[in-house]
C-alpha positions as CSV (number, residue, x, y, z in Angstrom):
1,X,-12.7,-13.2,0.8
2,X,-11.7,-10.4,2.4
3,X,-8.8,-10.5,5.4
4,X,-8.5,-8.6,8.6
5,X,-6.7,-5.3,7.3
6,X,-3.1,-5.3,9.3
7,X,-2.7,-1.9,9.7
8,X,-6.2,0.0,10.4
9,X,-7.3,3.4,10.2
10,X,-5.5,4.8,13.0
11,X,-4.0,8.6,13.2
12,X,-0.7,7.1,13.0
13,X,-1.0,4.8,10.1
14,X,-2.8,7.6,8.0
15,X,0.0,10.0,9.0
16,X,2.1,7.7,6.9
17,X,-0.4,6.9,4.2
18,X,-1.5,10.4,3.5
19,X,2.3,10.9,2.7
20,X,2.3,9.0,-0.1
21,X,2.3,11.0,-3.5
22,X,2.3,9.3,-7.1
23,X,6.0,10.2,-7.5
24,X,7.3,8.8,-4.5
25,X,4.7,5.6,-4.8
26,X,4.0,5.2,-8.2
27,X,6.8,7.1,-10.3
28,X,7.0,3.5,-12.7
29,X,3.2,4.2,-14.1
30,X,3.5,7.9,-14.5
31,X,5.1,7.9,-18.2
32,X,2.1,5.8,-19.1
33,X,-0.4,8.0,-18.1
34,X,-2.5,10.5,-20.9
35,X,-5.0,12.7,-20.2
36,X,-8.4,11.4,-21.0
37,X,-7.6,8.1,-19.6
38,X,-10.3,6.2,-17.5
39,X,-8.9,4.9,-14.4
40,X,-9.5,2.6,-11.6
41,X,-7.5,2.7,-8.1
42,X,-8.2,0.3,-5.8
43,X,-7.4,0.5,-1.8
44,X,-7.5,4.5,-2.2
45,X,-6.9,4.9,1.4
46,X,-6.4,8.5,2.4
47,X,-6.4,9.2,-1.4
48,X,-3.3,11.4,-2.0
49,X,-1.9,9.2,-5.1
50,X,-5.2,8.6,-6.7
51,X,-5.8,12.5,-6.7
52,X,-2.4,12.8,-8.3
53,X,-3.2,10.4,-10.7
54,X,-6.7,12.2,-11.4
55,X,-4.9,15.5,-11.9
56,X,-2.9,13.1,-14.7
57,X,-5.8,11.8,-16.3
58,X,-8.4,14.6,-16.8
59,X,-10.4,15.1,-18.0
60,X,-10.7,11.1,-18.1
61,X,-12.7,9.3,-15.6
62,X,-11.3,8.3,-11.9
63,X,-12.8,5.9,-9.6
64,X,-11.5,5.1,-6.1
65,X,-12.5,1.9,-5.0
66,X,-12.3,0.7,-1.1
67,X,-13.1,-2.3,1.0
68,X,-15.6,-0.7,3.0
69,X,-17.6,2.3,3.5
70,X,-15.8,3.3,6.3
71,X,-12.1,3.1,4.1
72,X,-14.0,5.0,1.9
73,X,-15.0,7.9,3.8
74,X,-11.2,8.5,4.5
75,X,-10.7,8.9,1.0
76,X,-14.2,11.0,0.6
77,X,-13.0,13.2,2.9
78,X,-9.6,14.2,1.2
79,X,-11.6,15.1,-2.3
80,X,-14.0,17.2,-0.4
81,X,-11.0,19.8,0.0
82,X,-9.8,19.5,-3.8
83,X,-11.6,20.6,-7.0
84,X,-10.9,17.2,-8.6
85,X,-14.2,15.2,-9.7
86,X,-13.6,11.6,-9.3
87,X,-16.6,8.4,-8.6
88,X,-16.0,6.9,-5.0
89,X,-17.2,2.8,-4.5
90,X,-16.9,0.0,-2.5
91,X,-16.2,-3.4,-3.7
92,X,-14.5,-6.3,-2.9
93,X,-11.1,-6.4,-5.4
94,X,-11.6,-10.7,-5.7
95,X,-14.7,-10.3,-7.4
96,X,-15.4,-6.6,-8.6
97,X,-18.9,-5.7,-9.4
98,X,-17.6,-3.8,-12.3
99,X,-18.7,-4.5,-16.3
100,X,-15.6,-6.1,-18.4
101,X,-12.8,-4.1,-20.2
102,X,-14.4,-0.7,-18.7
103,X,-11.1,0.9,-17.8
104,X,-7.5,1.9,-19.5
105,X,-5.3,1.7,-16.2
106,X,-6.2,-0.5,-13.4
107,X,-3.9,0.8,-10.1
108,X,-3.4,-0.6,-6.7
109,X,-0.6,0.8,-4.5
110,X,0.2,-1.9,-1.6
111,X,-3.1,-3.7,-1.8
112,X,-2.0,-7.2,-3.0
113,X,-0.2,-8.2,0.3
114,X,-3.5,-7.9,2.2
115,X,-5.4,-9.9,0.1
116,X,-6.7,-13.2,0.8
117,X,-5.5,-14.1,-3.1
118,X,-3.9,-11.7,-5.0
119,X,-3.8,-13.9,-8.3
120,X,-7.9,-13.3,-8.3
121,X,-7.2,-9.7,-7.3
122,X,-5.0,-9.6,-10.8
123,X,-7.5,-11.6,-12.8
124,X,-10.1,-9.5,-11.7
125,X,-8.1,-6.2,-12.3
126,X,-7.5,-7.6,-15.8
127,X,-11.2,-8.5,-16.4
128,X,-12.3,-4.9,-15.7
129,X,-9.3,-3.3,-17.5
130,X,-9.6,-2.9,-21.6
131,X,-7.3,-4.9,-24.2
132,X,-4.1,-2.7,-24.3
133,X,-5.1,-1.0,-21.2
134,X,-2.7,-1.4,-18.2
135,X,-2.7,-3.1,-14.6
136,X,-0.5,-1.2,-12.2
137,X,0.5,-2.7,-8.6
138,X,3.2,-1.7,-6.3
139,X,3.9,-3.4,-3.0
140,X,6.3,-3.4,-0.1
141,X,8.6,-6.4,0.5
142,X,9.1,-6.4,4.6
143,X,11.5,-9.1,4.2
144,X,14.3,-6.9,2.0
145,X,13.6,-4.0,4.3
146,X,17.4,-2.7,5.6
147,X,18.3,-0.5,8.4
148,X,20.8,0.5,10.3
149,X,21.9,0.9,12.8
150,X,20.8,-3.2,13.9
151,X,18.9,-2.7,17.1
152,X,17.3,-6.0,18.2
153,X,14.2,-4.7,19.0
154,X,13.7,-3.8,15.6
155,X,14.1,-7.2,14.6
156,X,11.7,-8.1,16.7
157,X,9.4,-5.6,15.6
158,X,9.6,-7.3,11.7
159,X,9.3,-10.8,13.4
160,X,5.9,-9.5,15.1
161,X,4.8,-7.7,11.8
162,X,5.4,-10.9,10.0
163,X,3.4,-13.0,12.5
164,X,0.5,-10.6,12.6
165,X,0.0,-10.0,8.6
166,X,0.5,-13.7,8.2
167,X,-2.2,-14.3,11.1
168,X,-4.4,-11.7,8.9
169,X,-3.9,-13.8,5.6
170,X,-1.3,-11.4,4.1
171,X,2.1,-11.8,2.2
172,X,4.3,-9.3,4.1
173,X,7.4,-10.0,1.6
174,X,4.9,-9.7,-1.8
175,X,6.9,-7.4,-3.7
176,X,9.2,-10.0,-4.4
177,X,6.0,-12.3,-5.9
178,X,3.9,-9.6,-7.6
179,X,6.0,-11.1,-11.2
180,X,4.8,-14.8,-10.5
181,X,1.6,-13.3,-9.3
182,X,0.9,-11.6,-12.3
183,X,1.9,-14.6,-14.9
184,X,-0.4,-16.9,-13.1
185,X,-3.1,-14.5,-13.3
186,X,-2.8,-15.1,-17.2
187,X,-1.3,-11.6,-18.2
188,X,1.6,-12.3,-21.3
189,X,3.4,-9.1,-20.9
190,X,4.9,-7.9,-17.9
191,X,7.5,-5.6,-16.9
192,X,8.5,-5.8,-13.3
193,X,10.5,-3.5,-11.6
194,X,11.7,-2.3,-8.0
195,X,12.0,1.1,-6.2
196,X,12.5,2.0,-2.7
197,X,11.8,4.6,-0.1
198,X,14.9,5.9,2.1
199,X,15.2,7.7,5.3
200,X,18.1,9.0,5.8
201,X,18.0,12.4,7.3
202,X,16.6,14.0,10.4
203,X,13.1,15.0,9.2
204,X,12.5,11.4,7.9
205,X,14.0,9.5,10.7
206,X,11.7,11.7,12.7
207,X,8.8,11.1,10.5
208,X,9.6,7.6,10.2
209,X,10.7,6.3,13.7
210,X,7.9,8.7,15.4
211,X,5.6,7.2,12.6
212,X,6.0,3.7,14.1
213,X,6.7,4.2,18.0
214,X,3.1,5.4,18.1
215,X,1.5,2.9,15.6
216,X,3.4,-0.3,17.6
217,X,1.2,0.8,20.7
218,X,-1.7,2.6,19.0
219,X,-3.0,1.1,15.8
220,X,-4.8,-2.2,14.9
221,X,-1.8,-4.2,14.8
222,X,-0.8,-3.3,18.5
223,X,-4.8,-4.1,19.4
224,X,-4.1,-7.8,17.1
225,X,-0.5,-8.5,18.7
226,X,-2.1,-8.0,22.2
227,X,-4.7,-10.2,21.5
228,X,-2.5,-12.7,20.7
229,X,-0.7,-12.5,23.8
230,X,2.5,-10.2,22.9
231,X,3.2,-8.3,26.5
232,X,2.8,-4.9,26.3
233,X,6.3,-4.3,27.5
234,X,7.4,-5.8,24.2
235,X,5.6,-3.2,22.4
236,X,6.5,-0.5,24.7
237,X,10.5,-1.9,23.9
238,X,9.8,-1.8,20.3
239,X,8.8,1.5,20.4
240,X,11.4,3.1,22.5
241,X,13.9,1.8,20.1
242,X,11.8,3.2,16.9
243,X,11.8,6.3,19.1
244,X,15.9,5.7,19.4
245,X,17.0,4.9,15.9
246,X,14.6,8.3,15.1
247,X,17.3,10.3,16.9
248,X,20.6,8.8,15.8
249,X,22.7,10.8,13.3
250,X,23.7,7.8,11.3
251,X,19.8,6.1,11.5
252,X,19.4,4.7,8.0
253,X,16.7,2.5,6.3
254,X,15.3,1.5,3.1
255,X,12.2,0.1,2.1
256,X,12.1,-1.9,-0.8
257,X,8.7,-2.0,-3.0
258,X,8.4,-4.8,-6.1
259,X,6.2,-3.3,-9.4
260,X,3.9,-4.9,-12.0
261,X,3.0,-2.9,-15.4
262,X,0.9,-5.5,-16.8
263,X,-0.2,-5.0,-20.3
264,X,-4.1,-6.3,-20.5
């Protein structure tokens, strides 16, 4: 059941992965967290929040779970320069090959919106969490996403990205679900909440803008948008204008996230 991933594994989408922290990604679960917890986090990535949360939870057990091997040597390769100990595995988040109720939190940091069925990706994250435990999840919501100022050829680019996750079997806009999501997956007690990212100043609209001008033209998206026939002047357009908006004084955007604390 697993889709094409969107994004990939290129340089430029890792630069903005391996930015990610728990406080500016998971800030909601971290009053929940003890240490001597076990816990699960699923689509690790470059692993920066799940060391985070390790460093929460020792001396509890932490297991990083990815898609593939190759995902998972990202993350491998992040813990090889920390003293943290944590398991690394790869499984497939529809149908875990993990024993029931064998962990207290259950995390996954924008994972459901890649999924081919993210209401088995919850019931599955349930099964594998304990009775009282928790089931985290945290994703972006393209849709709600606001900038400014309005250059067209940043509409386009959330037009393409909308086409291409949807051609991959994704929910772009699943922040705004991850509440219905999580009911239909059977949980009872939910608390759903929403949090954003802003960039606002020069070093984010640098980081930000730069962040995309390259992965429009360089990462697996740009390789799947080509193959369906997008001209590559449209993606050179889109990412002069990323590189544009990067440099305007008054460049603003937020990106909205939608978050699940799901009580097992």
């Amino acid at each position: 059941m697993n889709n094409v991933y969107t994004h990939g594994h290129h340089e430029s989408v890792l630069r903005s992965h391996s930015w990610r922290t728990a406080e500016n990604s998971a800030g909601y679960l971290l009053p929940h967290l003890r240490p001597g917890m076990s816990l699960l986090d699923i689509g690790a990535g470059p692993g920066t929040i799940t060391a985070d949360l390790a460093r929460l939870v020792e001396p509890g057990r932490t297991t990083a779970l990815e898609a593939t091997s190759k995902a998972l040597d990202i993350t491998r390769a992040t813990f090889a320069e920390l003293d943290i100990e944590i398991e690394f595995v790869v499984g497939d988040v529809h149908k875990l090959d993990i024993p029931d109720d064998t962990y207290d939190v259950v995390h996954a940091h924008q994972v459901l919106q890649h999924v081919a069925d993210p209401v088995q990706a919850l019931r599955e994250m349930h099964r594998v969490c304990k009775p009282g435990g928790i089931v985290a999840a945290r994703d972006s919501d393209y849709r709600a996403f606001a900038w400014y100022p309005t250059l067209p050829e940043l509409d386009e680019w959330m037009a393409l990205y909308q086409r291409m996750a949807r051609a991959n079997g994704g929910e772009p806009d699943a922040g705004r679900q991850l509440l219905s999501w999580a009911l239909e997956a059977g949980f009872e007690k939910v608390d759903s909440s929403a949090s954003n990212w802003t960039f606002a100043d020069s070093d984010g609209r640098a980081f930000w803008g730069g962040m995309w001008a390259d992965r429009i033209l360089q990462s697996a998206m740009a390789d799947q948008a080509r193959l369906a026939g997008v001209p590559e002047a449209t993606l050179e357009k889109i990412s002069a204008a990323w590189r544009t908006w990067a440099t305007r004084p008054d460049g603003w955007i937020s990106i909205l996230h939608g978050e699940i604390l799901c009580t097992a």
